[in-house]
N, C-alpha and C positions, 0 to 999 in steps of 0.2 A: 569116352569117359575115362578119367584115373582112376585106376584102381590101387588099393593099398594091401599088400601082400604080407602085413603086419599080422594077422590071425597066420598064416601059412608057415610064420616064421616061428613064431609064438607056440603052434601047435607042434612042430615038430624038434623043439625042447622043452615041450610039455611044460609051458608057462604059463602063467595067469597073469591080470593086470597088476595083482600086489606085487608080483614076483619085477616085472618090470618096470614099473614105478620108484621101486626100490632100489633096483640097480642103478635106472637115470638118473634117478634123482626129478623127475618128470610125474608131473599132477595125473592121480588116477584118470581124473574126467576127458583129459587130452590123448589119454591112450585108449580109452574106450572108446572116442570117438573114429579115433584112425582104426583100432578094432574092426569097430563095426560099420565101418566106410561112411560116416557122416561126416566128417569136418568138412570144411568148404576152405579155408588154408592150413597151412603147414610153415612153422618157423623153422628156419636153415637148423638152428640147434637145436630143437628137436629129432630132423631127420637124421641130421649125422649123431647124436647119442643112440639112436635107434640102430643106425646101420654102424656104430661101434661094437652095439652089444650082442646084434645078432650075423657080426663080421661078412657085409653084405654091402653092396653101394646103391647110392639111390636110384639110381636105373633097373634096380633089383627089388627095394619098396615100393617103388614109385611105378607103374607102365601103363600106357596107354593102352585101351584097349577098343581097339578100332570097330567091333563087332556090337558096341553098346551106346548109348546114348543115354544122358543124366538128365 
């Protein structure tokens, strides 16, 4: 299963979805969904505003996690 590490990121700059939406420039409902681990894809520009704002790369959003199953 991938998991998105987007709340972990989020959490520990004490941000909200307004707060990031705002910076991307990215639709609230797209970041709630990575929030809360539902989306089922992810656009390239999406992840890189993401891993610009929270200075991280996608191997760092993004990981597989071998111990889980979706």
């Amino acid at each position: 299963m991938i998991r998105c590490n987007l709340s972990r990121y989020m959490g520990a700059q004490k941000m909200n979805i307004s707060d990031v939406a705002r910076q991307s420039g990215l639709n609230r409902s797209t970041i709630s969904l990575l929030y809360h681990e539902k989306a089922t894809r992810v656009d390239l520009d999406v992840l890189e505003k993401l891993c610009k704002i929270f200075n991280c790369g996608v191997g760092e959003m993004l990981e597989i996690n071998e111990g889980e199953q979706g």
